[in-house]
C-alpha positions as CSV (number, residue, x, y, z in Angstrom):
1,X,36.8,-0.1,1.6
2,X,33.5,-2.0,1.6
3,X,30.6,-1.1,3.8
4,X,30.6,-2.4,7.1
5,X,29.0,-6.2,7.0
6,X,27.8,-5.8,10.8
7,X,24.5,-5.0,10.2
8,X,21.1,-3.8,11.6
9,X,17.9,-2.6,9.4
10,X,17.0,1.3,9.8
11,X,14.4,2.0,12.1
12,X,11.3,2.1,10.2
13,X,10.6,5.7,10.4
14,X,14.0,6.2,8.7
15,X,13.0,4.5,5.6
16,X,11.9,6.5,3.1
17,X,9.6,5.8,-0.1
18,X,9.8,6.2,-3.8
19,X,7.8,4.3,-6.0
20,X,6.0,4.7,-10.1
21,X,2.1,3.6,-8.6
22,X,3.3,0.0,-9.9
23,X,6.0,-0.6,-7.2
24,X,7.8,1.3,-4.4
25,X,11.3,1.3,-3.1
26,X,12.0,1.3,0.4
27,X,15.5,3.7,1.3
28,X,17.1,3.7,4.4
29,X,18.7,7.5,5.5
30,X,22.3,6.0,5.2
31,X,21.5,5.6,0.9
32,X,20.6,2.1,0.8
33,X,17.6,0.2,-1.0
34,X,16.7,-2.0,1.3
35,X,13.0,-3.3,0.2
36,X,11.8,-4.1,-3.5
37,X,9.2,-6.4,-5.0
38,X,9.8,-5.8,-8.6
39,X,8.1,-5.3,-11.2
40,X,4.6,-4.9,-9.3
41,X,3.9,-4.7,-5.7
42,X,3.1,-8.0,-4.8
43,X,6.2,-9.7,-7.1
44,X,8.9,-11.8,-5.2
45,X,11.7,-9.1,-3.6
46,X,14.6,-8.3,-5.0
47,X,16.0,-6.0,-2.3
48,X,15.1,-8.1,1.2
49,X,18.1,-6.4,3.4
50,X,14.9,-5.0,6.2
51,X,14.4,-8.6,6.2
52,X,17.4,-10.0,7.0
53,X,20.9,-8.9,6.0
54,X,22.9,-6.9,3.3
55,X,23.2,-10.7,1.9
56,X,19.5,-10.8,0.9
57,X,19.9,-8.2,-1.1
58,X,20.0,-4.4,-1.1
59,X,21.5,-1.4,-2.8
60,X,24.2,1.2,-1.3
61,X,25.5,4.6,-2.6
62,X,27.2,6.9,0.1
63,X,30.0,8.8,1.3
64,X,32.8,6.8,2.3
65,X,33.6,8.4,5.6
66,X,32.0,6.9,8.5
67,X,31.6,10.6,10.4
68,X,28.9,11.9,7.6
69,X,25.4,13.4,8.9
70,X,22.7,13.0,6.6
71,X,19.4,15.4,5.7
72,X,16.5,14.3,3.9
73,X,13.4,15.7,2.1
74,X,11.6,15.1,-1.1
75,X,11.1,17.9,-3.8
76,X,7.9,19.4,-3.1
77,X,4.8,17.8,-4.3
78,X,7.0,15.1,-5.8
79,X,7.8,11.2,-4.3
80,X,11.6,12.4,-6.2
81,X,13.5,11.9,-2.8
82,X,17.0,14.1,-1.9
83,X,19.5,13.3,0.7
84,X,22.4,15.9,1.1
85,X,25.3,14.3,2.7
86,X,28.0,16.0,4.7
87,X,31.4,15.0,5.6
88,X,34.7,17.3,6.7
89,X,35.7,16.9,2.7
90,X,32.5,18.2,1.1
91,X,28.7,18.0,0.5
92,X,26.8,15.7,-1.8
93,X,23.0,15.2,-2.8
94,X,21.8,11.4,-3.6
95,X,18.7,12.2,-5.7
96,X,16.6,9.0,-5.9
97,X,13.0,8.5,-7.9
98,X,11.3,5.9,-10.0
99,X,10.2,7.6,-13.4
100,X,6.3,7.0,-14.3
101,X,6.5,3.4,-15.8
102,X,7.2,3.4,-19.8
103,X,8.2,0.1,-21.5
104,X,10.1,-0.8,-18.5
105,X,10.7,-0.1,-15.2
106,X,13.3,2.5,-13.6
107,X,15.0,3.2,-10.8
108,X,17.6,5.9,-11.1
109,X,20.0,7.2,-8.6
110,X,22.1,10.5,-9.2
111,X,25.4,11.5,-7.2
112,X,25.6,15.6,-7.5
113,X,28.4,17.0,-5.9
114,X,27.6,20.2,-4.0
115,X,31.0,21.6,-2.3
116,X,34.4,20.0,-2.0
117,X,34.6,16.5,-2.7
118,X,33.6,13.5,-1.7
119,X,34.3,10.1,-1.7
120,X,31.6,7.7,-2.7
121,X,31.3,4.1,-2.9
122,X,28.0,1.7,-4.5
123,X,27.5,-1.3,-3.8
124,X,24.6,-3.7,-5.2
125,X,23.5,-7.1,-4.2
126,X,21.1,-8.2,-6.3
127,X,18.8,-11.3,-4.8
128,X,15.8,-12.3,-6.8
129,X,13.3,-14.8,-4.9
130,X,13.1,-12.6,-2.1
131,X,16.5,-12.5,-1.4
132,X,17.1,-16.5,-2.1
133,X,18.9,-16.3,-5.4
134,X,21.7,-15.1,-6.7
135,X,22.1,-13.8,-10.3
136,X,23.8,-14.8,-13.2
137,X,25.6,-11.3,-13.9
138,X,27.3,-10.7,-17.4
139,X,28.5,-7.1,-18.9
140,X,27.3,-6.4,-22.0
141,X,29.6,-4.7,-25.2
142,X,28.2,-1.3,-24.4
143,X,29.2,-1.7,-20.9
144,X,25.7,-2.3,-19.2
145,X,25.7,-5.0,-16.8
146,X,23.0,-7.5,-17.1
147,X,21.6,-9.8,-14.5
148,X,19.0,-12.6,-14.6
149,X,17.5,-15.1,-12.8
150,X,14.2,-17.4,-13.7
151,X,11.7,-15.1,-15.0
152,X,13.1,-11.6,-13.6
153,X,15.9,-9.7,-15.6
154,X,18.1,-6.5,-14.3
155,X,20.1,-3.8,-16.3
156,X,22.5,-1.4,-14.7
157,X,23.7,1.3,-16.9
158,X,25.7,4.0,-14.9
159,X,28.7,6.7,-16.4
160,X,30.8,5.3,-13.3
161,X,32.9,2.1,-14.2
162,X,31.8,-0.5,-11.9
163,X,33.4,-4.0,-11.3
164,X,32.7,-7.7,-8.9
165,X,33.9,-8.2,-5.6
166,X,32.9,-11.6,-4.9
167,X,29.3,-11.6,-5.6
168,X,28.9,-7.9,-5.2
169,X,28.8,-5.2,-7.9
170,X,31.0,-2.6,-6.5
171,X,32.0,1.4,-7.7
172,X,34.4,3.6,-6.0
173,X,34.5,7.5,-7.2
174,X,35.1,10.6,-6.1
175,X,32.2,13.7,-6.9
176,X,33.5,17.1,-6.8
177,X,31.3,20.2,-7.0
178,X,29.4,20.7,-10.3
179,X,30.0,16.7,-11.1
180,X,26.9,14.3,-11.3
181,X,27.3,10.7,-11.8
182,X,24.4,8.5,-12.7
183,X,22.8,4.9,-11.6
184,X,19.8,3.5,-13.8
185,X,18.5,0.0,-13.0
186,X,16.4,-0.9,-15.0
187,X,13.6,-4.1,-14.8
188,X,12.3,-6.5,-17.7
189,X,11.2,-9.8,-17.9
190,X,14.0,-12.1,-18.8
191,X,12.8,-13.6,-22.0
192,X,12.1,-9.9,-23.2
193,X,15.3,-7.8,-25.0
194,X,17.6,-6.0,-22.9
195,X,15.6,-2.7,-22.7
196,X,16.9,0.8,-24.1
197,X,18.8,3.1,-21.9
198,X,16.2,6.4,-20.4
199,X,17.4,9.8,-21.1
200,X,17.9,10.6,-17.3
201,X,17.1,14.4,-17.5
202,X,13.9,13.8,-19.7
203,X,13.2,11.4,-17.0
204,X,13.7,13.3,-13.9
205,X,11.7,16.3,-15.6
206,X,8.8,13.8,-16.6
207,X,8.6,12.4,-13.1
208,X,8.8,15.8,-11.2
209,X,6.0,17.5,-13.8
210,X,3.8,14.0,-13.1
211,X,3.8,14.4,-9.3
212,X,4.0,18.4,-9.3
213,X,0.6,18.0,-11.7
214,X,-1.3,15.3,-9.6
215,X,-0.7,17.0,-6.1
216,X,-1.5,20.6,-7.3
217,X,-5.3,19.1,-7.5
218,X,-5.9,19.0,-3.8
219,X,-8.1,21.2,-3.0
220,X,-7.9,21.0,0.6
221,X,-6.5,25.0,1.6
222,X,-6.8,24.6,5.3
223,X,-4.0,24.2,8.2
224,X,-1.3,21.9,7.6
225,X,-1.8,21.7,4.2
226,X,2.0,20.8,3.2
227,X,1.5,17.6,5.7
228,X,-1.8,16.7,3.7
229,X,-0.7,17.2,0.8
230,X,2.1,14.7,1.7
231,X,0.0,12.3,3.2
232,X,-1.8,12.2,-0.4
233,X,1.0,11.7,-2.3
234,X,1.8,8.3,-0.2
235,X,-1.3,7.1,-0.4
236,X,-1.0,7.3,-4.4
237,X,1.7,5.7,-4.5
238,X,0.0,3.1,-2.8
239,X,-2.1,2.8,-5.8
240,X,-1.4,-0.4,-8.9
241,X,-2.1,2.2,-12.0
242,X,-3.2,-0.4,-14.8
243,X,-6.2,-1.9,-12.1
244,X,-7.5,0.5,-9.8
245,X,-6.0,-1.4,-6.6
246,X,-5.0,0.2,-3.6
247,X,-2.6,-1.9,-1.5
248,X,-2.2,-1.7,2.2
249,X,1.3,-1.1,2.1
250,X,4.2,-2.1,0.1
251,X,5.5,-4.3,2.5
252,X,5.3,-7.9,4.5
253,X,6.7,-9.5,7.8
254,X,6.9,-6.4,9.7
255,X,5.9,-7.0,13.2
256,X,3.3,-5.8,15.0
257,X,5.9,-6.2,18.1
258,X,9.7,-6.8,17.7
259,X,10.4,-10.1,18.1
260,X,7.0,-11.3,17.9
261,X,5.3,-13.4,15.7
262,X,1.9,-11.7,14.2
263,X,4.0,-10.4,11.3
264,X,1.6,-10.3,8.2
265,X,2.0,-9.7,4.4
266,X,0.0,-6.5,3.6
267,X,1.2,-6.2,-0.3
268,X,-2.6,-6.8,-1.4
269,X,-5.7,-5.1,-1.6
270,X,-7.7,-4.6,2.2
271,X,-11.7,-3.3,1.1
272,X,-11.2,-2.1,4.7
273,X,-8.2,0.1,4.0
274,X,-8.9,0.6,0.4
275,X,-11.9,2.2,1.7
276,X,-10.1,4.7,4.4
277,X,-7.7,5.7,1.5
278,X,-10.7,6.5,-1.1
279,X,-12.4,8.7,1.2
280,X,-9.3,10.8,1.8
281,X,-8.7,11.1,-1.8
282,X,-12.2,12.1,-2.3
283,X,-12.4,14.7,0.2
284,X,-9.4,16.0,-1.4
285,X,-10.7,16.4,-4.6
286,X,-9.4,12.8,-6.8
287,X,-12.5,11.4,-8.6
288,X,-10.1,9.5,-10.6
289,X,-8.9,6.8,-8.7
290,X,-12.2,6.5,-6.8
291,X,-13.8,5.5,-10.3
292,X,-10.5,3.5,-10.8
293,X,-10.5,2.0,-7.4
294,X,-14.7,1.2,-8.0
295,X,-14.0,-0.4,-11.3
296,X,-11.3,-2.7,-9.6
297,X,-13.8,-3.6,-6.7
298,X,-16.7,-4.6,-9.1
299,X,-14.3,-7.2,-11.3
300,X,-12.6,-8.1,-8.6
301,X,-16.4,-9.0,-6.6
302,X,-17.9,-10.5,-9.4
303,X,-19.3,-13.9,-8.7
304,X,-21.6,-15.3,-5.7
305,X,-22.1,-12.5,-2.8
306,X,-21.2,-15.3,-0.1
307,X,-17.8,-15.6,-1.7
308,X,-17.0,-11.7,-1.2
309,X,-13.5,-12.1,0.4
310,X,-12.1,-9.2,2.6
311,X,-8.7,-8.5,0.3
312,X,-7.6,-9.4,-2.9
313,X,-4.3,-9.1,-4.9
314,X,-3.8,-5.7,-7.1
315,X,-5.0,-7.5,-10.0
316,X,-8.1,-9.0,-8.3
317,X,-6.9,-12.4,-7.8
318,X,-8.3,-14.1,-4.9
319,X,-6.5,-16.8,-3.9
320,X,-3.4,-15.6,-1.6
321,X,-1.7,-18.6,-0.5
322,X,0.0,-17.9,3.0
323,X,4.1,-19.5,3.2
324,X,6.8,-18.9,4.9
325,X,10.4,-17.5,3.9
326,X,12.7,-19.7,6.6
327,X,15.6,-18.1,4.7
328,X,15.1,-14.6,5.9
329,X,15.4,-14.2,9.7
330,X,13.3,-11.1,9.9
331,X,13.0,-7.8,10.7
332,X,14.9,-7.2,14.0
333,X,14.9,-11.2,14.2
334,X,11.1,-11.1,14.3
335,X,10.1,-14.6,12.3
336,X,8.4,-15.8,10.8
337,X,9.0,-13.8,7.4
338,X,5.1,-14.8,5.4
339,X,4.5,-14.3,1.7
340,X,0.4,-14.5,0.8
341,X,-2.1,-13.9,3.8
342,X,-5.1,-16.4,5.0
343,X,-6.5,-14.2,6.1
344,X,-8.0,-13.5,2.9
345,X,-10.6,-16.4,3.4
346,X,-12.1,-14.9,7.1
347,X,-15.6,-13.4,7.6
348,X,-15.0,-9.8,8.4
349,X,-18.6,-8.2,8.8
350,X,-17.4,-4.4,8.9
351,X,-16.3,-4.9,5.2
352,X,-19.7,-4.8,4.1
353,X,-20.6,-1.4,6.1
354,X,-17.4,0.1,4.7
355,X,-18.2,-0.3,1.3
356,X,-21.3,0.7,1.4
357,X,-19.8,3.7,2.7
358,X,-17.9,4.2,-0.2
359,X,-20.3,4.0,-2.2
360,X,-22.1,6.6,-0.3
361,X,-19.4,9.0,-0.2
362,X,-19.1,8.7,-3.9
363,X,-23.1,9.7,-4.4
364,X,-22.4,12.6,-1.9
365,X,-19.8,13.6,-4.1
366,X,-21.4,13.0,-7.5
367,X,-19.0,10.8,-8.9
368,X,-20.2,9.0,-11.8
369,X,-19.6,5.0,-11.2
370,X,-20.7,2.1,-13.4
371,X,-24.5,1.2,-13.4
372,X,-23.4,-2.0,-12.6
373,X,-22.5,-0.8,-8.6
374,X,-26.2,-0.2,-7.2
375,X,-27.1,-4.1,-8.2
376,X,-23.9,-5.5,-6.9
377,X,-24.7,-2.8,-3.2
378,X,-28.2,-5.2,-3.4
379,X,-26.7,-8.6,-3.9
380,X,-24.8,-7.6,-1.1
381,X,-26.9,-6.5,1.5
382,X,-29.1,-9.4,0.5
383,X,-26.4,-11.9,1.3
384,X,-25.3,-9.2,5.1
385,X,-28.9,-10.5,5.8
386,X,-28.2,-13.4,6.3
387,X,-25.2,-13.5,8.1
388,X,-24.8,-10.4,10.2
389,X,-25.8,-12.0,13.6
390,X,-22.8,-14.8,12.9
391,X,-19.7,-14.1,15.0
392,X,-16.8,-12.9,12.7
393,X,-12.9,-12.4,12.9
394,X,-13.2,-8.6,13.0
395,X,-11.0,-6.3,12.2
396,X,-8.3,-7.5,14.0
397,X,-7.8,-10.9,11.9
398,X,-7.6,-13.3,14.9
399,X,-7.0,-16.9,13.5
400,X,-8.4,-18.8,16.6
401,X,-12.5,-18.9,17.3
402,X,-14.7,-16.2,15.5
403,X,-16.5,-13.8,18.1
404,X,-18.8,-11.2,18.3
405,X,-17.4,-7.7,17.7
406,X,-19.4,-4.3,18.6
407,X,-17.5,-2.7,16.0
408,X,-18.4,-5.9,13.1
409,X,-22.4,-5.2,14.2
410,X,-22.1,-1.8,14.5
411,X,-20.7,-1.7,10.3
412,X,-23.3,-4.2,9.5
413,X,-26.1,-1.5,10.9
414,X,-24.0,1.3,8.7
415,X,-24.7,-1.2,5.4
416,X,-27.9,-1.2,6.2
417,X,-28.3,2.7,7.1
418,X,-26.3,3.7,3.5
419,X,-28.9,1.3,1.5
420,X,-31.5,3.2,3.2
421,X,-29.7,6.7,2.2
422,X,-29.3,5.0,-1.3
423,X,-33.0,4.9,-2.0
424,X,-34.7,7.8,-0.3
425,X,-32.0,10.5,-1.2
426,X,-30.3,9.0,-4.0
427,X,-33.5,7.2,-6.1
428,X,-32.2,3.9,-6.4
429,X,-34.4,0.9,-6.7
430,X,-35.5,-0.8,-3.5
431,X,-34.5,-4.0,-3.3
432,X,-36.4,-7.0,-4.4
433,X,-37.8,-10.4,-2.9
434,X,-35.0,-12.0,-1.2
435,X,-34.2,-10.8,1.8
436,X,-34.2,-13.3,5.1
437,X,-37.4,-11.8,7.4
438,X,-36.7,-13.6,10.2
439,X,-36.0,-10.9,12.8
440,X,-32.6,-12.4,14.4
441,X,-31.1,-12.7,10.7
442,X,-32.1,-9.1,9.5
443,X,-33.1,-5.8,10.9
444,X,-36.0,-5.1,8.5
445,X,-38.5,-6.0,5.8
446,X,-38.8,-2.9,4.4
447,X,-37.7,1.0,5.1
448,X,-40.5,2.1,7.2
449,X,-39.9,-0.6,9.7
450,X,-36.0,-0.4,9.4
451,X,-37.0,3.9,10.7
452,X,-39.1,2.5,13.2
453,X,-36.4,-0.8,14.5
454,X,-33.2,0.4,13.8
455,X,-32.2,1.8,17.0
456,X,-33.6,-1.6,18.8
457,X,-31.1,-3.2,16.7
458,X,-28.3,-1.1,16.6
459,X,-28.4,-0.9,20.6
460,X,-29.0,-4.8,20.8
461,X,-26.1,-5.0,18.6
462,X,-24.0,-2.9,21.3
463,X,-24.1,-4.8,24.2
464,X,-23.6,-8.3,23.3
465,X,-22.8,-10.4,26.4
466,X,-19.5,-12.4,24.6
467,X,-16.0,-12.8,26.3
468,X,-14.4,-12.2,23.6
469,X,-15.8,-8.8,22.9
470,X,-13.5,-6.4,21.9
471,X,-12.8,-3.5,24.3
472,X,-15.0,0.0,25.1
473,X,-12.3,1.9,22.8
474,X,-13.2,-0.3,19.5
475,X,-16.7,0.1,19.7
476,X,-16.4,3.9,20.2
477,X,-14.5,3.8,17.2
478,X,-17.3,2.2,15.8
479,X,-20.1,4.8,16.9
480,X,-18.0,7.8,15.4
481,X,-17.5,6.1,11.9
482,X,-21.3,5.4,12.0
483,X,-22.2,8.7,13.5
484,X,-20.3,10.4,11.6
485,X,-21.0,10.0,8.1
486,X,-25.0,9.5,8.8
487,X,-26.7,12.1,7.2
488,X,-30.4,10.5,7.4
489,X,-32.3,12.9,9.4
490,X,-33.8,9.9,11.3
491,X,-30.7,8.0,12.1
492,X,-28.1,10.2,13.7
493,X,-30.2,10.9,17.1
494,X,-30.3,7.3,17.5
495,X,-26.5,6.9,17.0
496,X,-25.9,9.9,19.8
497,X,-28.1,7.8,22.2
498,X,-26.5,4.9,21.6
């Protein structure tokens, strides 16, 4: 018996996520992938159901019987994810994970029968083009099924014989205790071989010693630690290994409000966010992706200071082409469904006083970055100069007329503070000629009258007289991020005035 066809997405906390720091998978408690982009985070979707329907693509493995109760958790200090099924007839365990990438990339699915038995049925709906088109499927001699459409190419290799039911890929079988049938989907480019079948069990021990290994090196030993420690693991899957990016989430189109419309694609690379995740993985002790994320941000910067955008793709591309999917009706009906983001081209002014956070936090924490970052900090600042009186779309991306946002000036004055840090406890070179001296386009000339002004500016800066304003809570948020990574001896008095 097929799946029921009536069909509404999982509530977002029910999704769960696996993913090889290329990609992730999104899977719903009830067994199915519902969210794909493969092969990299920002590629076209092959699994779109939590977009639209089962018909835009997704992939289901579970117990036949309606009345089954599920439990989930993930092997500890692994992104290896294992839901136990139970039914009157038995107990089963879906194990589900995405093997660090090799020459290709995996997704394998295991059915392990606990107790009893079970009756199980798969079904796959593949839908390249973010759920728009439909493969040309063909079984090979060895039995593997082989789907491709355009550029993109699928493999399904699986010791469960498996057959088409109208434009579904279908298995029925039955798992008794001690049995374990296998699922391995694998990804390639189309005009690439078909790629070699995985040794599941190297595999799943490969992927459990990587995550087991990487999460043992938090060193944070306090309360709560299990919840950190999760919480970590996320964000590095969040992580594109081969560049250092760190996207703000694997996703697009969610809405901000059911059924609205501000419903954004956030498959790209935020400075903003990138820089809240690096100083949570620094604290916890991972140097290496802040040197990988550091090296991403100076390639991906490189060029004229005024063309600094706020995001970029994983690879550092900069142009991110907003359109519209009418095809897909949305999450929960909420349309439109965007690929790209324009939001890439806005003046954000607290970019600039985040990064130069991060760059901060990383001299706090002796991390070793290129010698290239203290002359791109410069060009920088010298460019914030210039502009940090303009009004700004702020951190909450409004497309209509730029404002003035507390918590925009109250970033810029953190830029400024962490140069100031940078030269009198750090030894970097002040910065040359250059900078605007006007006193409405920037708050000093040199460090002893930036001690002596700052706080004029910083207050000025507070209490702008614009409608459009943001309100009390956003600049408080502002004041603690300032306040509380200032370390200066002269500057944090100021900030508790303030």
């Amino acid at each position: 018996m097929p799946f029921a066809r009536l069909f509404l997405p999982s509530p977002i906390e029910d999704y769960a996520l696996i993913g090889d720091c290329l990609t992730t998978a999104l899977v719903s408690r009830d067994g199915s992938i519902d969210w794909l982009c493969w092969p990299t985070f920002d590629s076209d979707a092959c699994f779109a159901a939590m977009l639209g329907t089962p018909e835009h693509g997704r992939w289901k493995i579970a117990p036949k019987d309606a009345a089954v109760t599920a439990k989930r958790a993930y092997r500890d200090g692994t992104l290896i994810l294992e839901t136990t099924f139970s039914c009157k007839s038995g107990t089963c365990t879906l194990i589900d994970f995405m093997p660090p990438r090799g020459e290709a990339s995996d997704i394998v699915r295991l059915v392990r029968g606990d107790a009893g038995v079970v009756e199980m049925r798969m079904e796959l709906l593949l839908r390249f083009g973010s759920g728009a088109n439909v493969p040309w499927v063909r079984r090979l001699d060895d039995g593997t099924l082989q789907a491709v459409a355009g550029p993109d190419m699928v493999v399904l290799r699986s010791n469960v014989e498996m057959r088409g039911e109208g434009m579904t890929t279908v298995s029925d079988f039955k798992v008794h205790q001690g049995e374990t049938y296998h699922y391995v989907m694998t990804y390639n480019p189309s005009h690439l071989p078909v790629p070699e079948a995985i040794d599941i069990e190297i595999a799943l021990e490969e992927t459990e010693s990587f995550w087991t290994e990487w999460s043992s090196r938090c060193n944070f030993k306090g309360k709560h630690r299990d919840f950190i420690q999760r919480s970590l693991i996320t964000l590095k899957a969040m992580t594109y290994a081969p560049t250092g990016g760190i996207v703000a989430a694997p996703t697009t189109s969610l809405p901000e409000k059911v059924g609205g419309a501000r419903n954004w694609d956030y498959r790209f690379c935020w400075l903003r966010d990138a820089t809240f995740t690096l100083l949570a993985l620094i604290d916890s002790g991972y140097v290496e992706e802040a040197v990988a994320w550091h090296e991403w941000l100076l390639r991906s910067v490189a060029g004229a200071p005024a063309d600094m955008q706020i995001m970029y793709s994983i690879t550092g591309q900069r142009r991110l082409l907003e359109w519209q999917a009418d095809w897909l009706p949305g999450y929960e009906n909420s349309k439109p469904v965007r690929f790209g983001n324009a939001a890439h081209a806005q003046l954000q002014l607290d970019v600039y006083g985040e990064l130069m956070d991060a760059f901060h936090q990383a001299r706090v924490h002796k991390i070793q970055l290129n010698g290239e970052t203290w002359p791109v900090e410069t060009a920088l600042l010298k460019h914030l100069a210039q502009v940090w009186m303009e009004p700004d779309c702020g951190i909450w991306e409004r497309r209509d007329v730029p404002r003035h946002y507390v918590f925009s000036k109250v970033m810029c004055w953190v830029a400024f503070d962490r140069a100031v840090l940078a030269v009198e406890e750090f030894g970097r070179k002040r910065a040359g000629g250059g900078m605007a001296r006007h006193p409405r386009r920037h708050p000093c000339r040199d460090l002893r009258q930036w001690l002596r002004c700052a706080g004029k500016y910083f207050r000025r800066s507070l209490w702008l007289e614009d409608a459009g304003c943001e309100p009390a809570v956003a600049a408080r948020r502002g004041l603690s991020q300032a306040g509380r990574s200032a370390h200066h001896r002269h500057h944090r008095p100021r900030l508790n005035g303030a």
